[in-house]
N, C-alpha and C positions, 0 to 999 in steps of 0.2 A: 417805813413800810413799803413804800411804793420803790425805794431805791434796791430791797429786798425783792419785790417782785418781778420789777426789771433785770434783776442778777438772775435770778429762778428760772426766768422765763427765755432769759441767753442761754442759760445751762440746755435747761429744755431743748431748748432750737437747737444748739450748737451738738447737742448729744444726737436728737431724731436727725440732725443732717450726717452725722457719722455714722448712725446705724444705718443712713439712705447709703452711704458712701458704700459700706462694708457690704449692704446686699447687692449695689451694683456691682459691686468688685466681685461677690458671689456668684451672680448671675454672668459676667462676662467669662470669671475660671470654665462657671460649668460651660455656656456657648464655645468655649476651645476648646474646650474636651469634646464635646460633641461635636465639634468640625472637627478635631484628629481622628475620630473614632469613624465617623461620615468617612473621611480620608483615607484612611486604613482599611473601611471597607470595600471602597472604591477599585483602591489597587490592587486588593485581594481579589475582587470579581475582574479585574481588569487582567490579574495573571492568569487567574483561570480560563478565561475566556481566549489568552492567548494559547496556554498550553493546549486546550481544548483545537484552536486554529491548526496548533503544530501537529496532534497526531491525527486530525483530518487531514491535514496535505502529507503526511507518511500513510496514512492508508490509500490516497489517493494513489501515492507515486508505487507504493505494493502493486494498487492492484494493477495498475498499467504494465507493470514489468512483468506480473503474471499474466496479462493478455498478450502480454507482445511474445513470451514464452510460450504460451499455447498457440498464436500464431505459426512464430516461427515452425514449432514441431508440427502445424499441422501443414504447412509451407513443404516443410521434407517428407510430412506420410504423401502429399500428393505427388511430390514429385518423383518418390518411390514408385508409386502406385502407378503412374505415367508413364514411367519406364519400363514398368514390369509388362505393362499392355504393351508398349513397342516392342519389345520384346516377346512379349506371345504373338506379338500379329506378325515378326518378319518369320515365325515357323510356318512355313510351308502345311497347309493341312488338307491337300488332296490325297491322303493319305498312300502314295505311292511310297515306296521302296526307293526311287532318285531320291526326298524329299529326307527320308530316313541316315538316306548315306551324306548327304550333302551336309545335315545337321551333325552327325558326328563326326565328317572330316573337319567343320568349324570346331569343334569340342576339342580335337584332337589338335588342331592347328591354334587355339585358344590357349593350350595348357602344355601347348610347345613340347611334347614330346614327354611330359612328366607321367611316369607311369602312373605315379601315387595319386596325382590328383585328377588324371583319367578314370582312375578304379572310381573313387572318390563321387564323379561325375556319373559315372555310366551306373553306378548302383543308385546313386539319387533317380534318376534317371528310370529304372528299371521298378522302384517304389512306385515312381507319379504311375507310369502305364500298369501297374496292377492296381493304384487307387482309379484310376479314368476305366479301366476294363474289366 
């Protein structure tokens, strides 16, 4: 009887150590799958967070080149603009008669003798002093 219970009682043990076995071996499966799964998530917020980096520094660099583009253009309306006042200030506007001929011997001596773009000149020309008068 007693060599019965001692068999019994290894079976026993030797069985509840195998189910101990089988649940750690269960619980370390599920532990790696949750650390792949942890993992997987990781580098999915890690790409995102990079793609997210990347089209912040392209909108960065957008909008720099559209300042530098509205720079530049406002770089030429000034310099436009700068020239067109040097240009209205070397006209003479004591409004003499010298002042009038002077300005169209430069027109004429400007456009070298071209009839076309005299006509062209003296009609634009002819506009401004009915819009000014």
């Amino acid at each position: 009887d007693n060599l019965f219970d001692t068999i019994a009682s290894r079976a026993q043990h030797e069985h509840d150590q195998a189910q101990r076995q089988q649940q750690l071996a269960q619980q370390q499966a599920q532990a790696e799958r949750d650390r792949r799964a942890q993992l997987a998530r990781d580098q999915a917020r890690a790409q995102q967070e990079t793609e997210r980096q990347a089209q912040l520094a392209a909108q960065r660099r957008a909008d720099q080149e559209r300042r530098q583009r509205h720079e530049a253009r406002e770089a030429v309306r000034r310099e436009r603009h700068a020239a067109d006042r040097a240009w209205v200030a070397s006209v003479p506007n004591k409004g003499t008669v010298d002042g009038v001929r002077r300005q169209l011997a430069a027109l004429r001596d400007a456009t070298h003798d071209d009839r076309a773009a005299q006509t062209v000149a003296l009609a634009a020309l002819r506009q401004l002093f009915r819009q000014i008068c």
